[in-house]
C-alpha positions as CSV (number, residue, x, y, z in Angstrom):
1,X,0.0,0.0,0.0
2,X,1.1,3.5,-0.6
3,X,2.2,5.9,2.0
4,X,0.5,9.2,0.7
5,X,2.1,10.7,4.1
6,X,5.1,10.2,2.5
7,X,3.6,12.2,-1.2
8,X,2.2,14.9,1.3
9,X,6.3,15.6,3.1
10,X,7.6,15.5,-0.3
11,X,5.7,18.2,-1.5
12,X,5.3,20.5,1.3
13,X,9.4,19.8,1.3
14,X,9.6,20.8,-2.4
15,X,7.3,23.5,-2.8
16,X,9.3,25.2,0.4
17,X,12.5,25.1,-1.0
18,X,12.4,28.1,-2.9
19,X,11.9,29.9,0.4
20,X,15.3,29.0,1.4
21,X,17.3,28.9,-2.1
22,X,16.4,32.4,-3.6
23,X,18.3,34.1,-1.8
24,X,21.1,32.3,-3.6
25,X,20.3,33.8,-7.1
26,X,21.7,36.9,-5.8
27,X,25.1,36.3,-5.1
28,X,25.7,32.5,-4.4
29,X,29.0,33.6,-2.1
30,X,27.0,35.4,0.3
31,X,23.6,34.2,0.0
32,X,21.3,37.2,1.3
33,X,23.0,40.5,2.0
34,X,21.0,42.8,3.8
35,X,21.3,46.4,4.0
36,X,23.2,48.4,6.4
37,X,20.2,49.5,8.7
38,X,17.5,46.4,7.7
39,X,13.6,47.2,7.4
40,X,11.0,45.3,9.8
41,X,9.9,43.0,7.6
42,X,13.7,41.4,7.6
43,X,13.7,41.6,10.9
44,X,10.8,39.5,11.0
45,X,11.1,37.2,7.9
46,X,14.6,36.4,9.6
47,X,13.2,34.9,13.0
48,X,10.6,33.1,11.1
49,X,12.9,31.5,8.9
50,X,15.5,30.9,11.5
51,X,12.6,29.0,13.3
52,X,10.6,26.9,10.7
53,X,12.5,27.4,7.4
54,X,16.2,27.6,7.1
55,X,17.5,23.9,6.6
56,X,14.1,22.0,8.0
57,X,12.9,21.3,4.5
58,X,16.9,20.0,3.3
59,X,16.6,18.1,6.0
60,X,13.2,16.8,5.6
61,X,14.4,15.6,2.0
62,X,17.0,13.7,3.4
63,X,15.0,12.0,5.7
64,X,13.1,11.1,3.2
65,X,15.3,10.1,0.7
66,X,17.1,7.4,3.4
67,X,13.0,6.2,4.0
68,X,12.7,6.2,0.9
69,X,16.0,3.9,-0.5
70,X,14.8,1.8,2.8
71,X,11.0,0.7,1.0
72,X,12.7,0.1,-2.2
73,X,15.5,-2.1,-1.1
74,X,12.5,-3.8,0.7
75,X,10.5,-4.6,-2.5
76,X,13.9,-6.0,-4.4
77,X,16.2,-7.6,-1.9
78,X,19.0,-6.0,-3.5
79,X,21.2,-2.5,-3.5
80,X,21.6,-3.4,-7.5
81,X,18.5,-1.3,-8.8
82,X,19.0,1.7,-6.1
83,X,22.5,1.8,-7.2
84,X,22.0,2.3,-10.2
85,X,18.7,4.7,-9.3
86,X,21.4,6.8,-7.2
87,X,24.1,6.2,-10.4
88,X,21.7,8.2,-12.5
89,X,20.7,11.0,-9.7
90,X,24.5,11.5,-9.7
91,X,25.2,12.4,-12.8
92,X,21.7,14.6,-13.2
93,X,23.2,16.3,-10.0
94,X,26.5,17.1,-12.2
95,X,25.0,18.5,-14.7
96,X,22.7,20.4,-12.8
97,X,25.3,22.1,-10.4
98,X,27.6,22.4,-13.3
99,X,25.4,23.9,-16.2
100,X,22.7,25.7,-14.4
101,X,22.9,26.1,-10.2
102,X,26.0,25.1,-7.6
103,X,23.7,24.9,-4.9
104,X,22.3,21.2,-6.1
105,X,21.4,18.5,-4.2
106,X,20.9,15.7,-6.3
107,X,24.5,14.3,-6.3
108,X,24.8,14.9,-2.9
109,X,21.7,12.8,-2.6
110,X,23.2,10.2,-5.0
111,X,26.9,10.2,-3.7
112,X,25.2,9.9,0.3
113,X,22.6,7.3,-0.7
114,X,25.2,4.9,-2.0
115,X,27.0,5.7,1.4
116,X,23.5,5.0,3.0
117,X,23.2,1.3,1.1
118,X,25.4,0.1,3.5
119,X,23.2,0.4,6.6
120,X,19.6,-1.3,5.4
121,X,19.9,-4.6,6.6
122,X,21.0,-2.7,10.3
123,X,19.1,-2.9,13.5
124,X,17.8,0.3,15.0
125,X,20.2,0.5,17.7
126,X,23.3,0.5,15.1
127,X,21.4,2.6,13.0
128,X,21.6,5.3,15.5
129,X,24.3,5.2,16.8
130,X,26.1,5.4,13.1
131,X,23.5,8.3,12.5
132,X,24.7,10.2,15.9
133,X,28.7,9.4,14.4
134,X,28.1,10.5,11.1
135,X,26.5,13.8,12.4
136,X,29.1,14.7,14.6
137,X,31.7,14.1,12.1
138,X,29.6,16.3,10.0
139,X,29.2,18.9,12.5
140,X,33.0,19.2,13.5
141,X,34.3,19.0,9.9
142,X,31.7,21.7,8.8
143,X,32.5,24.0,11.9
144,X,36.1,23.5,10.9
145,X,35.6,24.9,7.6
146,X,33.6,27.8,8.4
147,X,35.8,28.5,11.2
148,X,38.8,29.8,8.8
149,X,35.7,31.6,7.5
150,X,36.5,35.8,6.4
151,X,34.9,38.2,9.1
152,X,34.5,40.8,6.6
153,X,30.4,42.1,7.0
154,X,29.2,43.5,3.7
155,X,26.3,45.4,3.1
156,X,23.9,45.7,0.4
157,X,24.0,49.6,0.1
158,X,27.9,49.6,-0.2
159,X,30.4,50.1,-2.6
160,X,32.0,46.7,-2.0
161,X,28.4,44.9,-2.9
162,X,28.6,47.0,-6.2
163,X,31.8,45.9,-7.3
164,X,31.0,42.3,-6.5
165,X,27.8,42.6,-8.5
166,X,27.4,41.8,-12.3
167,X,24.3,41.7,-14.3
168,X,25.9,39.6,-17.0
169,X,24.7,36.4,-17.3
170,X,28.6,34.6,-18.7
171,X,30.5,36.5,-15.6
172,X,27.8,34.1,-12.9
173,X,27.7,31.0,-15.6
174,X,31.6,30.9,-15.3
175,X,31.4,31.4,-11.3
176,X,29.0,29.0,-10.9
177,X,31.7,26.1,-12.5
178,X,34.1,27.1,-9.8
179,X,31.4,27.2,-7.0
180,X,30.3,23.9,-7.9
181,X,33.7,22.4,-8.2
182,X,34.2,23.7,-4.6
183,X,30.7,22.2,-3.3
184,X,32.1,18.8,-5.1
185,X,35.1,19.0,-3.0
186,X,32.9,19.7,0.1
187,X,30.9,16.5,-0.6
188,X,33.2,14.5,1.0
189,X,34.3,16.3,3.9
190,X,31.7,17.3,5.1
191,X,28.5,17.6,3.7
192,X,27.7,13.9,3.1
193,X,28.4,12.8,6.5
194,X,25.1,15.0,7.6
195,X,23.5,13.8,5.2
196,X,24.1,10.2,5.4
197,X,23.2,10.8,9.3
198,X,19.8,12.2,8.6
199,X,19.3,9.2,5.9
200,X,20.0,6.5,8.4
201,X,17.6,8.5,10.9
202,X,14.8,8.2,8.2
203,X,15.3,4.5,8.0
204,X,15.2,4.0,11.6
205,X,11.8,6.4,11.4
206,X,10.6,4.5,8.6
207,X,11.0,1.3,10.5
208,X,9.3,2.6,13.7
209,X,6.5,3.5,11.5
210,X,6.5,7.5,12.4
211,X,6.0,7.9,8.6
212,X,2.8,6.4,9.1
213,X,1.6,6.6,12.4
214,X,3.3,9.4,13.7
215,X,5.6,10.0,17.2
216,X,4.5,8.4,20.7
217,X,3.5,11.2,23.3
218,X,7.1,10.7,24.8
219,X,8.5,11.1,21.4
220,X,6.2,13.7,20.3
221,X,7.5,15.7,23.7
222,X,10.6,15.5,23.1
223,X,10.6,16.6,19.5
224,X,9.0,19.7,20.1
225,X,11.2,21.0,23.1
226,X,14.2,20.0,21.2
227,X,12.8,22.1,18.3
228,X,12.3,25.0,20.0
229,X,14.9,25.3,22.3
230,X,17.5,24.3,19.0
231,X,16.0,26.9,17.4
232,X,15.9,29.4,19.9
233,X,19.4,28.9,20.3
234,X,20.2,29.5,16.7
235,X,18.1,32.9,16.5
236,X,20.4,34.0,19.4
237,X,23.6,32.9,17.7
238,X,22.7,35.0,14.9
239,X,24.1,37.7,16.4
240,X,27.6,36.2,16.1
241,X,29.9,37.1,13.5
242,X,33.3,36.0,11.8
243,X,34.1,32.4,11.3
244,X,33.3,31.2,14.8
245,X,30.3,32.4,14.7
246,X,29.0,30.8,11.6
247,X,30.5,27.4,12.6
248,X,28.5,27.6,16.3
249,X,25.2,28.8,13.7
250,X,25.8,25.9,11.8
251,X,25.9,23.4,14.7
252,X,23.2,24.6,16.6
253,X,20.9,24.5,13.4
254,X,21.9,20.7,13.1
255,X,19.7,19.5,15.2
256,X,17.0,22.2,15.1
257,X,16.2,21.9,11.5
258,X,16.2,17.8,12.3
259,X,13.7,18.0,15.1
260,X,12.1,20.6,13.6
261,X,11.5,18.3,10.3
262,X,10.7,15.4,12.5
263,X,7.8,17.4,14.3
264,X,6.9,18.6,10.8
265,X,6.4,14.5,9.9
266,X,4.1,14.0,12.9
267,X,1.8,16.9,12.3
268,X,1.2,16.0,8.2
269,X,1.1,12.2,9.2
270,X,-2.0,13.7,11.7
271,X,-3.6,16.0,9.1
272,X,-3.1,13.6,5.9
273,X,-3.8,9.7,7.8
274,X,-2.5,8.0,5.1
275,X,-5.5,9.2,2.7
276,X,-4.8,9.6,-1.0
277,X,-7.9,12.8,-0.6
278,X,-6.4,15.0,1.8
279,X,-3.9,17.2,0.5
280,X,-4.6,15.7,-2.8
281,X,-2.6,18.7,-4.8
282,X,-0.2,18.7,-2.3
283,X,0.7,15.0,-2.9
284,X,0.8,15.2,-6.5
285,X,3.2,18.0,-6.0
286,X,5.3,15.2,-3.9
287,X,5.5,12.5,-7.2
288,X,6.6,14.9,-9.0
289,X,9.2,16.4,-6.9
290,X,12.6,15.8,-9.2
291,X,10.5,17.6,-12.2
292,X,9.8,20.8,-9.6
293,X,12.8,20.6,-7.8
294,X,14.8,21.4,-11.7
295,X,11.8,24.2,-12.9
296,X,12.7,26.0,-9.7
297,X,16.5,26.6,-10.6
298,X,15.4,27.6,-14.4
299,X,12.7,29.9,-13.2
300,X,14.6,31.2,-10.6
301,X,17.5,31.4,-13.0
302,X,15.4,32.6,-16.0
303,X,14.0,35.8,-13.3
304,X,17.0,37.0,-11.1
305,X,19.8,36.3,-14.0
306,X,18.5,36.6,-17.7
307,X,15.0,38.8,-17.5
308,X,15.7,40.8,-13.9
309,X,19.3,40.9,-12.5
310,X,18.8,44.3,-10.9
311,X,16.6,42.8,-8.7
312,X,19.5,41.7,-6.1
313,X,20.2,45.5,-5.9
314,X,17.6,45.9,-3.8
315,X,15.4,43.1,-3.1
316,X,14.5,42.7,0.9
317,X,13.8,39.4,2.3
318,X,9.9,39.6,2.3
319,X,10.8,40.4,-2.4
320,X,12.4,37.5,-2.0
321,X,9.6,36.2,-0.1
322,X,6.8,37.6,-2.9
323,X,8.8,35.4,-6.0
324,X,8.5,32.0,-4.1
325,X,4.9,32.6,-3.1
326,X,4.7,33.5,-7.2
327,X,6.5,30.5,-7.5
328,X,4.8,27.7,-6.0
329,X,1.8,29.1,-7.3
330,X,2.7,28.8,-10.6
331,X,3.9,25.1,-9.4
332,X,0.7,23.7,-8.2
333,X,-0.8,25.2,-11.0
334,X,1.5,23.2,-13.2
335,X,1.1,20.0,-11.8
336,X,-2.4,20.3,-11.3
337,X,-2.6,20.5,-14.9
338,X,-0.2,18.3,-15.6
339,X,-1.4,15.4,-13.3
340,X,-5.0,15.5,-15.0
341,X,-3.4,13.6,-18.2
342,X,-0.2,11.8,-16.5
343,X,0.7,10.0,-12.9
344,X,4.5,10.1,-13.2
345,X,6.2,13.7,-14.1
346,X,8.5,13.9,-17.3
347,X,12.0,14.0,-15.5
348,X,10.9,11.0,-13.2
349,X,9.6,9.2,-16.1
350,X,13.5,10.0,-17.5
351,X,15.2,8.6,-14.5
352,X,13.1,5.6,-14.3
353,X,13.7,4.7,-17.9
354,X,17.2,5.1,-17.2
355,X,17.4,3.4,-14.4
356,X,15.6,0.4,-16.0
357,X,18.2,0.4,-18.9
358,X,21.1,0.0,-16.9
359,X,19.9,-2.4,-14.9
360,X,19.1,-4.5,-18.2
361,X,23.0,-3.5,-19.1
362,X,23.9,-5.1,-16.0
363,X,22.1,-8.3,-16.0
364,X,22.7,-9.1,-19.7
């Protein structure tokens, strides 16, 4: 039986992404830049953001994506077919990052899941302790990195801002190669060790059926308080600057973004219970999450690089805020449309074909 809990996380997770990545179509370096003396509304968008947004719905992916590899290696028996699922994803993720946007996820996804194949045949008890492991690893190498981080502050109304922006659409193609090649080289040391935690906590969420029935009270307790204090934590720590203080940023929003995704599981396992009616949109949104996921980084790209570059001159958090309302709009328009005529969305329908192909290569 389907888990349309499962549809309903994926979509919400999608369709919120572009809350949190269009900041990056300004300048990728810096993500937002704010002005020197910031309006309300960023004051506010900020703490709502640091909160319920910023990394919840990355993480809520991954947690997905390790439940996820766990129900398909249970249908099959055998890593063979997700490797080369995840053998595909990688080299749509190169592309991707390469050609159009360095922030991609999917080889991350790809290059983590293959880490993550390792660990489906584990009990829960080894599955979390390797998931607490990874995480730290992740956490100290990433607060390593950030430490040797500049403490140089730059403001959106200075002349340093204008000489680091260009409208030209070659001078950010050819600055996105070297970011990605420096996100490739990140992979490894740090990123995919978070991200293989948070997959082998989805496995061990999948297996303890909170995808489908939800946390315990205990659980549920738990979750909340450690998702509000986390996150309280991190809004403080904003105030920090310099290299330190983005490493202690980074740590502390860890682990609210991952009990902050896990409380956001409960309350859409609550609301949807498993019914393919509630949230129907929302779901189909979900299947076709790989086809959305790419439209957001041409649409994004297409607005803030080809038809509007001035835009990052002086767009506030709550502009930002206005194009990803737009955009998800325009998404569950789409697939509303789109799902009226087909079940599976085109780059899905890609990747499976794909998939199947090489896994006829390999048994021939």
């Amino acid at each position: 039986m389907r888990n349309y809990n499962m549809d309903f996380i994926r979509g919400i997770a999608v369709l919120c992404l572009v809350y949190m990545n269009g900041y990056a179509f300004g300048l990728m370096d810096y993500s937002y830049i704010p002005l020197s003396t910031s309006p309300f509304s960023d004051t506010l968008i900020h703490a709502v953001s640091t909160f319920f947004v910023d990394g919840r719905f990355r993480t809520l992916f991954s947690l997905l994506f390790g439940a996820g590899l766990y129900i398909q290696w249970q249908k099959v028996k055998s890593t063979a077919p997700l490797k080369a699922r995840l053998h595909w994803l990688i080299i749509f993720g190169l592309v991707h990052g390469f050609l159009l946007w360095a922030g991609d996820i999917l080889f991350l996804y790809g290059v983590s899941g293959w880490f993550a194949l390792k660990y489906l045949q584990s009990n829960n008890q080894l599955l979390v302790k390797r998931a607490g492991e990874f995480l730290l690893i992740g956490c100290v190498a990433t607060g390593l990195v950030l430490f040797s981080a500049p403490d140089e502050v730059v403001y959106r109304d200075s002349a340093q801002y204008i000489d680091l922006y260009s409208p030209h659409y070659s001078d950010y193609f050819l600055s996105n190669l070297g970011m990605n090649i420096l996100m490739l080289v990140a992979v490894p040391i740090m990123i995919m060790w978070l991200c293989v935690g948070l997959m082998l906590i989805g496995i061990y969420l999948y297996k303890n059926e909170v995808f489908s029935k939800g946390l315990t009270k205990p659980h549920l307790i738990v979750c909340i308080a450690g998702a509000f204090i986390f996150s309280g934590m991190r809004l403080y720590a904003s105030k920090f600057t310099g290299g330190a203080g983005f490493a202690i940023q980074e740590f502390i929003n860890t682990f609210a973004a991952l009990f902050m995704a896990v409380f956001y599981i409960h309350l859409i396992v609550k609301f949807c219970n498993n019914s393919a009616h509630v949230g129907r949109l929302i779901q189909q949104a979900g299947r076709l999450a790989f086809t959305l996921y790419i439209c957001q980084t041409l649409m994004q790209l297409l607005l803030y690089k080809v038809l509007y570059p001035q835009w990052v001159l002086s767009f506030n958090r709550i502009d930002y805020w206005i194009i990803a309302t737009g955009l998800v709009s325009v998404q569950l328009l789409f697939t509303a449309l789109y799902c009226r005529y087909y079940e599976q969305g085109p780059l899905e329908y890609v990747w499976r074909r794909l998939t199947q192909a090489k896994i006829a290569k390999i048994n021939a």
